[in-house]
C-alpha positions, -999 to 999 in steps of 0.1 A, spaced: -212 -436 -431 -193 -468 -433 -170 -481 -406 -140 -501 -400 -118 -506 -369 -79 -506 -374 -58 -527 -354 -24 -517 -359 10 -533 -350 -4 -557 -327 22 -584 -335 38 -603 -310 74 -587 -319 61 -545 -315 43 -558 -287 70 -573 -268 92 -542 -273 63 -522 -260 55 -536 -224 22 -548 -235 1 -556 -206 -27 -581 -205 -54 -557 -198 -42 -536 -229 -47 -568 -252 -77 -574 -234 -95 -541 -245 -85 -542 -280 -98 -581 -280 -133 -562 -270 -127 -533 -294 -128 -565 -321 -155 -584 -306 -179 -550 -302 -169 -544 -342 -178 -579 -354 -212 -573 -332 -220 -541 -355 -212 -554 -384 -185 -533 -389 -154 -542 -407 -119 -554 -384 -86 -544 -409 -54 -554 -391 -22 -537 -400 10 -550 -397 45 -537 -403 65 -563 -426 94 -564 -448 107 -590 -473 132 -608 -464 168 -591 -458 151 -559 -458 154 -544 -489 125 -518 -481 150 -499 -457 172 -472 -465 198 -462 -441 188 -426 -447 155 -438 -423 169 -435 -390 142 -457 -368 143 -483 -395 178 -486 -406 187 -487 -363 175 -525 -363 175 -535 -400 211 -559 -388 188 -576 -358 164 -583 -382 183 -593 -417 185 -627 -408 148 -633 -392 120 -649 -410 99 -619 -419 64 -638 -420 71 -649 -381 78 -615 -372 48 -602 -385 24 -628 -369 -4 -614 -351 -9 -615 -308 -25 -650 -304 -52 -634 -285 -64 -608 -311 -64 -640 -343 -81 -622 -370 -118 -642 -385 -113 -658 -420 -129 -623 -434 -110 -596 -416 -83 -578 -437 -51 -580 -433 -25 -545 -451 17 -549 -446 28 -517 -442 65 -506 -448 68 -473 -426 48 -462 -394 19 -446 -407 -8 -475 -420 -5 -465 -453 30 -460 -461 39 -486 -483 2 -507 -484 -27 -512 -501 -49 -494 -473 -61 -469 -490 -74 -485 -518 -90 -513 -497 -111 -488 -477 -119 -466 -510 -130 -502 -526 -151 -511 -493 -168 -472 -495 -153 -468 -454 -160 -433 -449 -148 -435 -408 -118 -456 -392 -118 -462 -356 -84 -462 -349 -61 -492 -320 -28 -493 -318 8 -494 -307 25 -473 -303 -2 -443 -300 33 -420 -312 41 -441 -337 14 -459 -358 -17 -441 -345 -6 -408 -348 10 -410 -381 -21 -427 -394 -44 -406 -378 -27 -372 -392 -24 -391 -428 -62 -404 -427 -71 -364 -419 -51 -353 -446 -72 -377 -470 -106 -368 -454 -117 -398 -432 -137 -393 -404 -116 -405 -371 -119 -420 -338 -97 -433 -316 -99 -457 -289 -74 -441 -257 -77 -475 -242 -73 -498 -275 -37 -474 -278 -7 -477 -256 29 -461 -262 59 -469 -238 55 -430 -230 24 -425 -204 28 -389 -210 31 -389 -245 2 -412 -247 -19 -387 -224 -11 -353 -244 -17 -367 -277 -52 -384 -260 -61 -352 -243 -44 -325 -267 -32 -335 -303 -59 -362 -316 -93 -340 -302 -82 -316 -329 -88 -340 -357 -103 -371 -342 -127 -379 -315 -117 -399 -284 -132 -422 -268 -130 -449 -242 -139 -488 -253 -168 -486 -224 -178 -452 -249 -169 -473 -284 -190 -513 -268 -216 -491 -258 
């Protein structure tokens, strides 16, 4: 079964709202490594909107609550990528327009095109992008992991019931040491 690990809103503008920590940049910089070591496929998704923001309604309340800090920012800055986690020349990178990594991108049809059958899944924030993506990816029959380490949400408890009891039920959770190894 074909693999390929998503790395998901790992720009430097989520990140900085997020009380990213080096460590956590450090694992998934090892979750990428350990992929392009297997010969698996690294797809990074990034949230990313034209300029002025014409992809948000006001009727989307997380959206529309900083589309006026945003209307005047250079979109393709915005969306740039941590320096330390620099996708390769090959790796894949999908704009979404909503949380989950599908809403609004190509996603699907790249990973139908590439026959990937199973996505590991990184993120941030592991109640936003992972779990929407996760549910979504169920819903179209993938076959799930998630690295609890290569996730973090600005919610420790959030991020420990949906590791220990909402994922389990249609993913399985591992540890990077688990996912290198």
């Amino acid at each position: 079964m074909k693999k390929a690990l998503l790395v998901m809103d790992m720009q430097l503008s989520i990140l900085s709202m997020a009380s990213e920590s080096p460590e956590f940049i450090n694992h998934v910089a090892k979750a990428i490594q350990s992929a392009c070591e297997k010969q698996i496929p690294v797809i990074f998704v990034v949230l990313g909107f034209r300029n002025g923001l014409p992809e948000i309604s006001e009727n989307n309340q997380i959206f529309h609550a900083f589309k006026k800090h945003l209307e005047n920012v250079d979109m393709s800055n915005w969306s740039a990528i941590h320096p330390d986690l620099s996708p390769e020349k090959n790796d894949i990178i999908i704009t979404k327009r909503r949380i989950s990594a599908f809403s609004g991108s190509d996603l699907e049809v790249v990973l139908r095109s590439q026959n990937i059958q199973h996505l590991i899944l990184t993120g941030v924030a592991t109640s936003g992008i992972v779990l929407s993506t996760l549910r979504e990816a169920a819903d179209k029959d993938f076959k799930l992991s998630v690295i609890s380490d290569g996730c973090l949400d600005s919610d420790q408890e959030v991020h420990e019931v949906l590791m220990r009891k909402v994922f389990p039920k249609q993913a399985e959770v591992i540890s990077l040491e688990d996912w290198i190894m």
